[in-house]
C-alpha positions as MATLAB code, in Angstrom:
seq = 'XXXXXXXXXXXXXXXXXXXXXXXXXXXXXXXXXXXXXXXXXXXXXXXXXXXXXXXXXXXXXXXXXXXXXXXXXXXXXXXXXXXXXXXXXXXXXXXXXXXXXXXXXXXXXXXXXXXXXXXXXXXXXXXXXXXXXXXXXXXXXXXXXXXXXXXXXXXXXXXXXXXXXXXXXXXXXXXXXXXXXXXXXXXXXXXXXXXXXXXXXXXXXXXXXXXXXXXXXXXXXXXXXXXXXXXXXXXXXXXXXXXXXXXXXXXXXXXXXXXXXXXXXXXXXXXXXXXXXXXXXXXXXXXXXXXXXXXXXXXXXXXXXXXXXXXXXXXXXXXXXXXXXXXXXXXXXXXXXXXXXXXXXXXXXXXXXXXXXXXXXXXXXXXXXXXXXXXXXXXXXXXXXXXXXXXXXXXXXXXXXXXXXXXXXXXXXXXXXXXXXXX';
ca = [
     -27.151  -36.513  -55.616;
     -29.685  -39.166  -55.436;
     -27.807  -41.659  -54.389;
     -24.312  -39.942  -53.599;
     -22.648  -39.505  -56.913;
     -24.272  -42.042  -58.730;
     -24.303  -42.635  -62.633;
     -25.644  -45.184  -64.771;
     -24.071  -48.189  -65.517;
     -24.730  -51.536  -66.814;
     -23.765  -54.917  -64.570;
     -24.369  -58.839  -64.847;
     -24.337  -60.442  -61.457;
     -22.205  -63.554  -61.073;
     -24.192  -65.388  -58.670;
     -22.249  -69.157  -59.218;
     -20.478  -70.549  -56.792;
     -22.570  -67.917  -53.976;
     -22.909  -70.223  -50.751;
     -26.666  -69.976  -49.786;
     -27.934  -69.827  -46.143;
     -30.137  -68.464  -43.905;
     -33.752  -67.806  -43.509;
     -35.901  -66.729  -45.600;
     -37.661  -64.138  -43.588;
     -36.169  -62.495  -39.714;
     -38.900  -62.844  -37.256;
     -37.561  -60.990  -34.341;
     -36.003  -57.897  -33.249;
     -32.130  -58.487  -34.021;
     -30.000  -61.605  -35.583;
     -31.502  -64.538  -36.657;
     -27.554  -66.302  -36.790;
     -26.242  -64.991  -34.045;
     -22.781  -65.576  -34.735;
     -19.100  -63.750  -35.213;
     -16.832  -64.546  -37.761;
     -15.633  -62.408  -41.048;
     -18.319  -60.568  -43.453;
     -18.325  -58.859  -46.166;
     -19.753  -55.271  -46.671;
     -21.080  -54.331  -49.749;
     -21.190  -50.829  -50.938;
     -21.091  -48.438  -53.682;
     -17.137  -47.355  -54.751;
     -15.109  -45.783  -52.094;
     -14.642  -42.566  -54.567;
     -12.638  -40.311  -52.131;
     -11.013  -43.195  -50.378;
     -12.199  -42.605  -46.792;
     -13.923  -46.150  -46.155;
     -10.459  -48.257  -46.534;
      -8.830  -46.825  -43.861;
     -12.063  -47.455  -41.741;
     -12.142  -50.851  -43.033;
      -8.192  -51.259  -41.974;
      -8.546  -50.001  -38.389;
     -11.380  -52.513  -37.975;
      -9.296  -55.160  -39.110;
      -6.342  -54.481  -37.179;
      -8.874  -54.782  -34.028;
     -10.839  -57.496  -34.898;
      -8.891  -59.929  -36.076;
     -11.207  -62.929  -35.887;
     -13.802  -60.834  -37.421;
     -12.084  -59.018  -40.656;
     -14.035  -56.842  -42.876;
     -13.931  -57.819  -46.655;
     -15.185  -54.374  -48.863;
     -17.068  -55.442  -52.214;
     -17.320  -52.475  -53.836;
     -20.382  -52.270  -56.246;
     -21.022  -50.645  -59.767;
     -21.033  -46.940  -59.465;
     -24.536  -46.852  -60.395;
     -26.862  -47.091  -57.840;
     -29.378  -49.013  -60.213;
     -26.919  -51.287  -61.074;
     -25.986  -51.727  -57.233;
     -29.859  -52.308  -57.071;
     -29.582  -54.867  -59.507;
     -26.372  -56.756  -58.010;
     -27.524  -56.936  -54.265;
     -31.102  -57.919  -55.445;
     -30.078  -61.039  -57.237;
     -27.771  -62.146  -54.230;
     -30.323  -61.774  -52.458;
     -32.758  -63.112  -54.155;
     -30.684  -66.657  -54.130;
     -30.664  -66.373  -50.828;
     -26.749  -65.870  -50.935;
     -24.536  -65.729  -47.834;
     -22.243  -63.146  -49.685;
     -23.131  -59.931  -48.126;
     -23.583  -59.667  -44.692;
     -23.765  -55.945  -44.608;
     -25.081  -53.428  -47.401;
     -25.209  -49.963  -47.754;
     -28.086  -49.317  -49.566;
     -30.120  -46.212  -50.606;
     -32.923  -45.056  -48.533;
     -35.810  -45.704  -50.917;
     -34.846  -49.139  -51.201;
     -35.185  -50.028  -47.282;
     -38.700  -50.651  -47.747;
     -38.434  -53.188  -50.826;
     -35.842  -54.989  -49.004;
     -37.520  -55.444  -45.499;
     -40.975  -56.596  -47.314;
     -38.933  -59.078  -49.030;
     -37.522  -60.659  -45.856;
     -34.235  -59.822  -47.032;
     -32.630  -57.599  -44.472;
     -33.127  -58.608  -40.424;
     -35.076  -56.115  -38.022;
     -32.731  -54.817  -35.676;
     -32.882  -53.502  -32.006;
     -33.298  -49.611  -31.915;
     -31.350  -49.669  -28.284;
     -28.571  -50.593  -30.034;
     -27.720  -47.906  -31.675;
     -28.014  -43.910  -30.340;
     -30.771  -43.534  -32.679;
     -32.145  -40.834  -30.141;
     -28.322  -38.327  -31.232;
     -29.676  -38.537  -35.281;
     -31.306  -36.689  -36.972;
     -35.087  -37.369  -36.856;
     -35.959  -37.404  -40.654;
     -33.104  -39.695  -41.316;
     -34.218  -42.256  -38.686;
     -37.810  -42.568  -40.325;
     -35.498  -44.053  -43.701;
     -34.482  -46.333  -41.866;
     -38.124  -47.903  -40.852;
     -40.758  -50.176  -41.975;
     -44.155  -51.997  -40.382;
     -43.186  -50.027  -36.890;
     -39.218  -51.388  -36.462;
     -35.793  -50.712  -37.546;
     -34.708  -52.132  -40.835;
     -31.744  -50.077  -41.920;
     -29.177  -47.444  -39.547;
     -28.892  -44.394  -41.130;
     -25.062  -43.825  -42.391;
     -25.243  -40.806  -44.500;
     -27.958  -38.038  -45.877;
     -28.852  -35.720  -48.044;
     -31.191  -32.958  -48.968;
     -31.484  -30.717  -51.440;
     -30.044  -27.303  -51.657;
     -30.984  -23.526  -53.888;
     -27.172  -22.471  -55.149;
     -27.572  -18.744  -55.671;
     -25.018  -16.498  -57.363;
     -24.490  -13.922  -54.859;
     -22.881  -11.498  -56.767;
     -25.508  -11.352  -59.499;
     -28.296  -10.404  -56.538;
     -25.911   -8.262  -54.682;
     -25.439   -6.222  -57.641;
     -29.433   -6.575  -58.073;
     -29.314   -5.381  -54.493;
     -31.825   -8.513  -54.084;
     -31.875  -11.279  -51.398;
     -32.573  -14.863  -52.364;
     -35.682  -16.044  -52.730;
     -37.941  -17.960  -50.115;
     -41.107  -18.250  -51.907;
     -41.654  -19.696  -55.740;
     -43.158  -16.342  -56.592;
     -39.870  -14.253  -55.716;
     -37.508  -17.353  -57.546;
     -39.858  -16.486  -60.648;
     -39.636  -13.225  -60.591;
     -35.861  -12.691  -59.857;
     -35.370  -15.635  -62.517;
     -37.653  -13.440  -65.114;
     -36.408  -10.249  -64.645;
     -32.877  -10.317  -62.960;
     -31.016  -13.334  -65.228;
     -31.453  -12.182  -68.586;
     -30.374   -8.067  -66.787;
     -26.766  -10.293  -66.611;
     -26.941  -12.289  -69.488;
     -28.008  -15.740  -67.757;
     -30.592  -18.318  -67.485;
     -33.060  -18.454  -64.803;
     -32.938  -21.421  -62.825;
     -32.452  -25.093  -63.456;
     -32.833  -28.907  -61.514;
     -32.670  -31.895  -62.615;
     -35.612  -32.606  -65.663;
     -34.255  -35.527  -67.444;
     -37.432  -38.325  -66.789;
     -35.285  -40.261  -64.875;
     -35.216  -40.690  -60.698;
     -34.115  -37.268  -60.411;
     -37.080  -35.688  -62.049;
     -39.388  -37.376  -59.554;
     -37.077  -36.162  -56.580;
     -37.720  -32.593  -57.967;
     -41.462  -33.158  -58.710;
     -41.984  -34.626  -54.910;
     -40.320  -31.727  -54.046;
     -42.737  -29.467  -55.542;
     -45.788  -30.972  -54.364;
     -44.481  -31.188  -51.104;
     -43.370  -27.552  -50.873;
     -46.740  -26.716  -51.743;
     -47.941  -28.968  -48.878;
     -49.178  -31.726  -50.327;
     -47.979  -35.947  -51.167;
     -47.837  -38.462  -53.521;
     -48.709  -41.764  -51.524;
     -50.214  -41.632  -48.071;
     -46.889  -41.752  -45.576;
     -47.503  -45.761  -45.492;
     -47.921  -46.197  -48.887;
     -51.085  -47.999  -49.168;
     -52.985  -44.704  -51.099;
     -52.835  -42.499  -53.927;
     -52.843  -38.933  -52.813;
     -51.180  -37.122  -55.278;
     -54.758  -36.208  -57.101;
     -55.127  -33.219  -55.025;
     -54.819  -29.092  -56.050;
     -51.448  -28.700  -54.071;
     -49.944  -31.650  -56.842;
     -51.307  -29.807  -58.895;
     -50.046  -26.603  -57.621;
     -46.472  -28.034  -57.407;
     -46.695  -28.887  -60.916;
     -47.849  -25.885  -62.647;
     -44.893  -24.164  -60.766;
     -42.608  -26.205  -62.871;
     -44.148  -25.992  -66.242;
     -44.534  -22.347  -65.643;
     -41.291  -22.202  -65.506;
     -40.654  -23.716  -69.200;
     -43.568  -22.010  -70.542;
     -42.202  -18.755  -69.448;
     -38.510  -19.332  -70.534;
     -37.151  -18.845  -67.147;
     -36.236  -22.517  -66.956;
     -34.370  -23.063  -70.458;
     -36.024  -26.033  -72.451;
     -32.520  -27.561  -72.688;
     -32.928  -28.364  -68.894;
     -35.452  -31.206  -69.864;
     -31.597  -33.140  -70.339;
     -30.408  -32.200  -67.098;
     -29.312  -34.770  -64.829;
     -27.209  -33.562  -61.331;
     -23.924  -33.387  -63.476;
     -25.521  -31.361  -66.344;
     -27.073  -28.820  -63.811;
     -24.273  -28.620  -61.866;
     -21.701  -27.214  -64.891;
     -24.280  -25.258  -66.428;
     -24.012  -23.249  -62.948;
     -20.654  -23.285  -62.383;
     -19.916  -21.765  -66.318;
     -21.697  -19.274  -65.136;
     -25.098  -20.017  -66.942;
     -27.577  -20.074  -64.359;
     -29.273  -17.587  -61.430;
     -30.348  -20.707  -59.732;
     -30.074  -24.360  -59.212;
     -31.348  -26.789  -57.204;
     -29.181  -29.757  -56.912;
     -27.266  -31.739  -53.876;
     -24.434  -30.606  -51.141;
     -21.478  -32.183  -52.742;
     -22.178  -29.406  -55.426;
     -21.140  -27.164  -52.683;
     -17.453  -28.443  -53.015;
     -17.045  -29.026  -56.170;
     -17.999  -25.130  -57.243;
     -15.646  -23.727  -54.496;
     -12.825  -25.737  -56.062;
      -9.451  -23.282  -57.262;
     -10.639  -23.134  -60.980;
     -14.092  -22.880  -60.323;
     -15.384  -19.872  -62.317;
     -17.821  -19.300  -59.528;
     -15.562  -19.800  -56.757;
     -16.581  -16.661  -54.520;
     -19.379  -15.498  -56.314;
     -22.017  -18.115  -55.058;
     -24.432  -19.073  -51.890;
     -27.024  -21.793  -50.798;
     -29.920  -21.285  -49.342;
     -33.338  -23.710  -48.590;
     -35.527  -24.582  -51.392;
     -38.658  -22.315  -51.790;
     -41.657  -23.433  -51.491;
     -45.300  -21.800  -51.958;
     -45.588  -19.820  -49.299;
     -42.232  -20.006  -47.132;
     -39.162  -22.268  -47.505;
     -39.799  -25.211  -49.236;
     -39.559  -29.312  -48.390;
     -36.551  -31.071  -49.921;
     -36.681  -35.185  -50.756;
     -34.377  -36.614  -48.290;
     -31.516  -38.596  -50.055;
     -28.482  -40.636  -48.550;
     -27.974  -44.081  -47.580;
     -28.530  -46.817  -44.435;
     -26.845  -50.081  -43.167;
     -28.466  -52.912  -43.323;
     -27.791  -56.649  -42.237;
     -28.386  -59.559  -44.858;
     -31.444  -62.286  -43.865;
     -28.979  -64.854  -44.925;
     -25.514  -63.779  -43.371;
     -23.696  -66.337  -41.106;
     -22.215  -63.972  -39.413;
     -24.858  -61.285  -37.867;
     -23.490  -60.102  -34.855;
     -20.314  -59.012  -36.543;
     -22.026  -57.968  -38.784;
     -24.325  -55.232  -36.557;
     -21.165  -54.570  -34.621;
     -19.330  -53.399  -37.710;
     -22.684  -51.360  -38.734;
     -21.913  -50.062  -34.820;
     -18.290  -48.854  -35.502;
     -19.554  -47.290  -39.053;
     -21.999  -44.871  -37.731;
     -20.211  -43.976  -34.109;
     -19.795  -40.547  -33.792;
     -16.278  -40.436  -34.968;
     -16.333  -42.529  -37.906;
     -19.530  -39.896  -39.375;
     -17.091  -37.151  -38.890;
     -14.458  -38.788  -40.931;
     -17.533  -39.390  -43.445;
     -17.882  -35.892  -43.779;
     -14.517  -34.634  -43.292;
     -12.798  -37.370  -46.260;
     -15.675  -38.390  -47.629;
     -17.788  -35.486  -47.961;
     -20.969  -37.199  -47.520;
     -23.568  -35.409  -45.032;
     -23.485  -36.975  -41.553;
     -26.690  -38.466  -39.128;
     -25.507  -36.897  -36.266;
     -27.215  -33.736  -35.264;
     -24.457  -32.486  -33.008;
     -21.921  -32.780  -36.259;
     -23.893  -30.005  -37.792;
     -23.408  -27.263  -35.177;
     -19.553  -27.797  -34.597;
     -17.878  -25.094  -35.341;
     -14.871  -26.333  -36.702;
     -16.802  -27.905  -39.127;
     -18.242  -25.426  -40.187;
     -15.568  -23.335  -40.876;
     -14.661  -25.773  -43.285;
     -18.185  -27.035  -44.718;
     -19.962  -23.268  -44.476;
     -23.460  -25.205  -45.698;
     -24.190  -27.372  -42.577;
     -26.580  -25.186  -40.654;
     -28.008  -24.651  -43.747;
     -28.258  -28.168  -44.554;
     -29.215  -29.090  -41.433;
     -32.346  -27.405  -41.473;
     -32.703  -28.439  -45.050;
     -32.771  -32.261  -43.690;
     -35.328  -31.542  -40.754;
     -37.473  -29.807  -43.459;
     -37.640  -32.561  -45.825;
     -39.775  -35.623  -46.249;
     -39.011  -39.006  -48.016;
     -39.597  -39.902  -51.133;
     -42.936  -42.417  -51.736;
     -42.860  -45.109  -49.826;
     -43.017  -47.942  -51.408;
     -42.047  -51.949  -51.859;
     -42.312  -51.661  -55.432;
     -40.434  -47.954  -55.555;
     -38.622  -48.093  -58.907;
     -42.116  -48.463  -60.207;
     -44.067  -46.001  -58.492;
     -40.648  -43.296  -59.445;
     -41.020  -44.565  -62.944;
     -44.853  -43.510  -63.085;
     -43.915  -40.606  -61.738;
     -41.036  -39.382  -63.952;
     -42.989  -40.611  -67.346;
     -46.090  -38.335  -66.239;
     -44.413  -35.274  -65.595;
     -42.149  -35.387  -68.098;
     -45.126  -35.113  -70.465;
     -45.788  -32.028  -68.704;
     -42.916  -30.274  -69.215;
     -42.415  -31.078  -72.414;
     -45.994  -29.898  -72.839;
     -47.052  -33.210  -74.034;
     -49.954  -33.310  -72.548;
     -51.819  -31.141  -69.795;
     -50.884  -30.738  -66.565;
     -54.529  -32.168  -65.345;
     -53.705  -34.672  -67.366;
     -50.094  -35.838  -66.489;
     -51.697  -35.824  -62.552;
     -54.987  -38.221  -63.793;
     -52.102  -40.233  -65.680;
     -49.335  -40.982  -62.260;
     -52.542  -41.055  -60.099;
     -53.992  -43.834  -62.323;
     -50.693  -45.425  -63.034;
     -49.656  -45.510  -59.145;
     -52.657  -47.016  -58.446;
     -51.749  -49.748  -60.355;
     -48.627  -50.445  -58.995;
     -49.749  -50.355  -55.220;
     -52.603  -52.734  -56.193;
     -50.129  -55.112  -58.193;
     -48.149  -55.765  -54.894;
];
């Protein structure tokens, strides 16, 4: 999901007593402090239990340089929201965070994470989409830890029967969503339509699969104005105008999606790998009956946003070469399998995708790889919880046919342009 099984949560930040240090902005490639000692890492909850044992084995071989795991709110606004005020007071607290990819750029215009050295880390074994997360102003802000991209869950039984493949193209999705659901009693297809940051994820997902963008790559310009916006648009509110996606999706967040599949509901859905193991679970009514595939797009496979998370080191830790050495052990090759493997969250190394043994066990890799190398990021932006707000509030007017189409574009156009000029 957008950020890795997150939810929404409320949190007040207990900054008293934080010691403050540090300075205010890194000027140069790598640690501004560089110094060894213990840190802290702060991250999102360890839900499967994988990261402890990581933590342990650090511990047990660095004992002058233990790891201390905070572990955040579940939400990842609310983890927004924590690290942003410790950070903001210039606190010494965290020395490493794991934060989401869209927030890289906010935190390296703010001076709050250091810019490290590239030939530190085998940058060159990733894959290539995921390093671009990690980058702002021409260096390396934030190592890539885990990904994500978006994925078409298909129930292969239904098209089998239909003696149908899955679709590659928007125009085959509507028409097998028009004609074969209802044949078998179901719903067309379905993603995530609530106006929150998951609507924008599926918006950029449309305009990009129709080959256009909503900010120029650095952010500076509106682009979203154009006919493939457009385009990408009128896909989607075709789809609610037609009936083939059900109204009640406009409430759909990855959770809601994701059951309304797996009860058997849906033809399609577009949603995030861990779906992948949670409808192949004993229990699951779709258990053997389903497949993934790549998102379509306008004329071919589609582009998926990129999700997933990087490591970044604090402006104001005391301790920064622990610090990027503990960002080094987190993201080796072995430690991303064991991210996978117990923590089921998609891996930055390219080789991990093609290993066989993996595969046998995660059947959706070479699928998702190519997913990932497909996909773009979302806007770039500083200020990116405004610009996905814009976003959201204008096309959920759209499909809720409050206003026009033309008119929901002319709204985030005019809107975004606020927000870049307001930096």
């Amino acid at each position: 999901m957008v950020r890795s099984l997150a939810s929404r949560l409320l949190v007040v930040v207990l900054a008293a007593g934080c010691g403050v240090s540090g300075p205010s902005h890194a000027t140069s490639d790598g640690p501004t402090m560089d110094t060894s000692g213990p840190i802290t890492y702060a991250a999102g909850p360890d839900l499967t239990g994988y990261v402890h044992p990581l933590v342990d084995k650090w511990n047990a071989l660095h004992p002058a340089e233990k790891v201390t795991l905070l572990e955040l709110p579940a939400a990842a606004d609310d983890q927004h929201a924590q690290m942003v005020t410790n950070l903001q007071a210039k606190s010494d607290r965290y020395d490493v965070l794991n934060i989401d990819i869209i927030w890289t750029a906010e935190f390296a215009d703010s001076g709050w994470v250091i810019p490290l050295d590239r030939r530190q880390f085998p940058l060159d074994q990733f894959l290539k989409p995921v390093v671009d997360t990690g980058e702002f102003g021409g260096k390396l802000y934030g190592v890539p830890y885990t990904s994500n991209a978006g994925l078409l869950y298909y129930r292969k039984d239904i098209l089998d029967k239909a003696g149908k493949r899955p679709p590659k193209t928007w125009a085959e999705l509507r028409q097998l969503a028009k004609t074969v659901a209802p044949k078998y009693g179901l719903e067309g297809y379905a993603g995530q339509f609530l106006p929150y940051e998951g609507l924008t994820v599926n918006f950029a997902e449309a305009v990009q699969s129709a080959g256009g963008t909503i900010l120029t790559d650095d952010g500076t310009k509106v682009a979203v104005n154009s006919p493939q916006a457009r385009q990408g648009l009128d896909f989607l509110v075709q789809g609610f105008r037609e009936g083939w996606i059900p109204k009640r999706a406009l409430t759909f967040k990855e959770e809601e999606s994701r059951a309304e599949f797996q009860d058997k509901k849906l033809l399609f859905l577009r949603n995030w790998p861990y779906v992948y193991g949670l409808v192949s679970r004993p229990g699951s009514k779709v258990k053997n009956d389903f497949g993934v595939t790549l998102l379509p797009g306008e004329d071919g496979p589609g582009s998926s946003s990129l999700g997933g998370a990087n490591l970044a080191v604090s402006a104001y830790s005391k301790h920064q070469r622990t610090a990027i050495a503990f960002i080094k052990y987190l993201t080796s090759l072995e430690n991303e399998r064991v991210a996978l493997t117990q923590g089921s969250f998609p891996p930055v190394w390219a080789r991990l995708y093609d290993d066989p043994t993996l595969i046998k066990h995660f059947p959706y890799l070479p699928v998702l790889k190519n997913s990932i190398l497909a996909a773009k990021p979302r806007p770039v932006s500083p200020n990116y919880n405004q610009v996905s707000l814009a976003i959201s509030n204008a096309v959920s007017g759209a499909l809720s046919f409050r206003q026009t189409p033309d008119a929901a574009i002319s709204q985030m156009a005019g809107d975004l342009g606020s927000v870049i000029t307001n930096r």
